[in-house]
N, C-alpha and C positions, 0 to 999 in steps of 0.2 A: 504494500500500500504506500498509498506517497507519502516523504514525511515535508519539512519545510524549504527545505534547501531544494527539491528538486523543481525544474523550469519546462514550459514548452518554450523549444528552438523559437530565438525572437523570429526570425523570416516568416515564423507559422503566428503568431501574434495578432491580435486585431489591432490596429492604428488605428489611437481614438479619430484621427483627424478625416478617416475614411465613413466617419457613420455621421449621421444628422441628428442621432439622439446624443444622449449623456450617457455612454460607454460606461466609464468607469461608477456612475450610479447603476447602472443596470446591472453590473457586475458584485454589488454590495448585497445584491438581492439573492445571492448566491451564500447558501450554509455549507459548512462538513457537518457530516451527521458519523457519529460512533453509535452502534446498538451492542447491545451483549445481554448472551441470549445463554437461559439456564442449562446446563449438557443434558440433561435429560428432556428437551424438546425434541420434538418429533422431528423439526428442521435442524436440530446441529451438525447430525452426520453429515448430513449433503452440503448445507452451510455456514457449517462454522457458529463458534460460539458470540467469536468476536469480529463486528461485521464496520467497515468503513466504506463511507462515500458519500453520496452531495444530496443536496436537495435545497431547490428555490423557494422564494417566500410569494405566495401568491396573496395573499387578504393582509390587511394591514394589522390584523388581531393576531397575526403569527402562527399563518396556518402555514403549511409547508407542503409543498409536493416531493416526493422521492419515486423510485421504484418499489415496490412492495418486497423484494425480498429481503431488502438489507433490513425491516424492521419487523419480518414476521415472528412471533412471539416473544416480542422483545422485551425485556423488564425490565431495562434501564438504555433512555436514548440522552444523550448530549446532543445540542445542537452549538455548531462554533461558527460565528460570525466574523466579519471581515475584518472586527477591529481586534479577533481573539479570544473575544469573551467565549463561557461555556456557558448554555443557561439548558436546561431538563426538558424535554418533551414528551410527549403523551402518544402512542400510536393511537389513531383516530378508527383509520381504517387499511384494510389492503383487499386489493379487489385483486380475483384471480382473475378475471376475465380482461380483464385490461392489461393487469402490471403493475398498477397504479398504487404507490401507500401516501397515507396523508396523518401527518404529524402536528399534532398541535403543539406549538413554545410555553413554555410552563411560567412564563417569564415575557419581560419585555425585550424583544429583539434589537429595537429603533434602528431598525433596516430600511432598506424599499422594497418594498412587494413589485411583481412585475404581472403586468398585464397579459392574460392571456392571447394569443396569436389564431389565427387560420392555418391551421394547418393541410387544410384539404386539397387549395391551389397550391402546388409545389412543383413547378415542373423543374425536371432534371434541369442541374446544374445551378440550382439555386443557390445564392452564396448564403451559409449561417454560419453562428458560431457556436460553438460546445464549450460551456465552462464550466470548471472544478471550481470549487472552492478560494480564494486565496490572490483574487486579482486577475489584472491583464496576464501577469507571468502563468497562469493556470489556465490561459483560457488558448483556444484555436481557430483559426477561421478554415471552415471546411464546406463542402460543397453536395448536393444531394445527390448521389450516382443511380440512384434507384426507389421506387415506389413499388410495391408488393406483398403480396399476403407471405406471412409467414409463422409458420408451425413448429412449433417448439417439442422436443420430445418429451416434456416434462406435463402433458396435457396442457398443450396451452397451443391458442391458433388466436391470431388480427388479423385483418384486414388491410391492406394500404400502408404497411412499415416506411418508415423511412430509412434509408443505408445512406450514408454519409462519409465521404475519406476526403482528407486524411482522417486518419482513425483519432479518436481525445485514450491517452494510454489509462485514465483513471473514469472511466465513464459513469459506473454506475449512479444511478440518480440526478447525473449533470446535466442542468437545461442546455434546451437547443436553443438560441434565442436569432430571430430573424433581423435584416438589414433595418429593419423598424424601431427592435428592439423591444417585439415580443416574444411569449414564449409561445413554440411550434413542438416542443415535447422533450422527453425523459430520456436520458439514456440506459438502455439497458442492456447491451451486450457488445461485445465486440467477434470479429467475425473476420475469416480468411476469404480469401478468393484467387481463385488459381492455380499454378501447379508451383513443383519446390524451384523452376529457375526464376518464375516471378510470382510475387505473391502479393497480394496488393489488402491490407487490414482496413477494415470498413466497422465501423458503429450501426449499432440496430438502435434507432430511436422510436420509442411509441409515440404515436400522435399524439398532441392534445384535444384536436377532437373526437376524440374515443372520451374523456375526460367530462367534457360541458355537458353531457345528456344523466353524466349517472351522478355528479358531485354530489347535488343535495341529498341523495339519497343515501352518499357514502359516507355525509355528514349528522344524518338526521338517524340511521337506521346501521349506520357500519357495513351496509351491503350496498352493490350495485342494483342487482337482480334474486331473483329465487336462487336457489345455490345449483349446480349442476352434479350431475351421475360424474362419480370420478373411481378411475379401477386400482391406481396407484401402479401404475407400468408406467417404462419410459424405453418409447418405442423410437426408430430410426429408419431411413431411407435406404435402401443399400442398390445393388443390380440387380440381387433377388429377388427384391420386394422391401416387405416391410420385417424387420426382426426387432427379438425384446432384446434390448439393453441389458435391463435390470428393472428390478420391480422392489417395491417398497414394501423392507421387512413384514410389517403389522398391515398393511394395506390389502383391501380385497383380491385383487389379483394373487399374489402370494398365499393367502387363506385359499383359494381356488387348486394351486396348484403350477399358477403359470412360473418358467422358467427364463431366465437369463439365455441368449440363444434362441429360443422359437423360433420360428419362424411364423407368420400371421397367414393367415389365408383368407380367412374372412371374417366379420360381423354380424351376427343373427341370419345367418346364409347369405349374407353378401360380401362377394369378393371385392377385397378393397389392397389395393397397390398404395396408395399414395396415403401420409402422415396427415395432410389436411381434413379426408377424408374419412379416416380414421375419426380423429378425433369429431367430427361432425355429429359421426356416426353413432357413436357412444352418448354426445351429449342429448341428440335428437331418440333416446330410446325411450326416454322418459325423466322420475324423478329420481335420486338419490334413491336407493334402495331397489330399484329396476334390477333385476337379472339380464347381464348381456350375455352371448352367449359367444364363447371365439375359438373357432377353430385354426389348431396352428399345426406344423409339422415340425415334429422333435425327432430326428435322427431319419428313420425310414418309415416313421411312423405318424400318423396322421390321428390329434389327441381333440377330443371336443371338450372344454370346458364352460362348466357355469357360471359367470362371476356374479357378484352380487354387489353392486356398485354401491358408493357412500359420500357422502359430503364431505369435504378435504377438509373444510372447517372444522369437524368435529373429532378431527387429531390433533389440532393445534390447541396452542394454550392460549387463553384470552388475556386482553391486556391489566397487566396490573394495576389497580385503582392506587393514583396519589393523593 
């Protein structure tokens, strides 16, 4: 993780004198966030106990946007400011469905909040910036290479992603913020492209309009939507098709019987090749507690299982009251 001393290359730097707004206020709007997170969550295997990365001040009462992993089950969040301070925050909400966590300041920020963007009109080549925490030296001017749906092995599918390079090397949770100087979305992944003589590393940014349609509800209710059917597998693309990863120790899939390896063949008798489909597939069966049913092939053998699907929420721990 980065600590103080580390820089993005000045060439890659935004020049306040290139933008029409107030740069380096826009840039104040910008937190690190530290979470740490109990070992016995149901997230620490996969992510860790102790989690770093960014998130923007959106409301002026110090509501904060991040990405939702870095504060799922989180019992204790810091939020640090540009002048340094640390002040406590609250995990509000984290929507699977987006990506999206939203943190409330436990404390007065006296930041600037930044105004939400359009993120829908993007067309390639759009010039933005990604910034971390910590100033212009933390931040990058990068450009949009791509618009696309994309499917995450972790049960997770959007719409319309933004891909972005040069890549920001600390992305998680770092606004994308437009030549306007709003924000256009989150950072949440970073991403290869290419073979080993050229490789070109790209950022996956979630919209922010995925964002405007569910907030009040993520504010009012802790949720986006009804919760969805989830099996707890973490499925992949390959030439073959579709095979299992790995599946989540205590998670229905696992209880079922499914293996690391599988191979997928189909969905309640539908042949399904492709990740996005998959997961469609599963969420459109029904509610939480739906039986899917998935036949895969394990070795030369061709195995039908039952899963009995469940609400991802109800393995997680809820947020601790301050």
């Amino acid at each position: 993780m980065p600590t103080p001393e580390w820089e993005i290359p000045a060439n890659l730097q935004p020049d306040p004198s290139d933008y029409s707004f107030d740069l380096e206020r826009a840039l104040r709007s910008v937190v690190g966030l530290r979470a740490n997170v109990p070992a016995d969550a149901f997230t620490a295997g996969t992510l860790g106990t102790e989690r770093q990365g960014n998130g923007v001040i959106i409301r002026d009462d110090g509501l904060v946007l991040t990405i939702g992993y870095l504060i799922t089950e989180a019992e204790t969040i810091w939020l640090i400011t540009a002048d340094g301070r640390a002040t406590p925050g609250h995990p509000l909400a984290f929507d699977g469905a987006t990506g999206f966590g939203l943190v409330q300041a436990l404390g007065k920020l006296n930041m600037p909040s930044i105004e939400l963007g359009d993120s829908d009109r993007l067309p390639i080549g759009t010039e933005a910036i990604i910034a971390a925490a910590g100033g212009r030296e933390h931040a990058i001017e990068t450009k949009i290479v791509g618009r696309q749906e994309f499917a995450g092995y972790w049960e997770y599918l959007i719409d319309n992603a933004i891909f972005a390079a040069p890549a920001h090397p600390f992305w998680s949770g770092s606004p994308m913020i437009s030549r306007e100087g709003k924000l256009l979305g989150t950072g949440s992944l970073i991403l290869q492209q290419g073979d080993g003589k050229k490789r070109t590393d790209m950022n996956m940014v979630v919209p922010i309009s995925l964002l405007r349609p569910v907030l009040e509800n993520l504010l009012t209710t802790g949720r986006a939507s009804p919760p969805r059917p989830w099996l707890g597998m973490y499925a992949m693309e390959g030439e073959g098709g579709l095979a299992v990863g790995g599946v989540s120790e205590t998670g229905p899939a696992a209880q079922a019987g499914l293996q690391a390896g599988d191979r997928i063949v189909s969905i309640d008798e539908e042949e399904i090749t492709e990740l996005a489909a998959l997961w469609r597939k599963v969420w459109s069966s029904g509610p939480p507690g739906t039986t899917v049913v998935l036949r895969v092939q394990r070795d030369n053998e061709t195995l039908t299982l039952r899963i009995k699907s469940a609400d991802r929420t109800s393995f997680l721990r809820g947020p601790r009251l301050h």
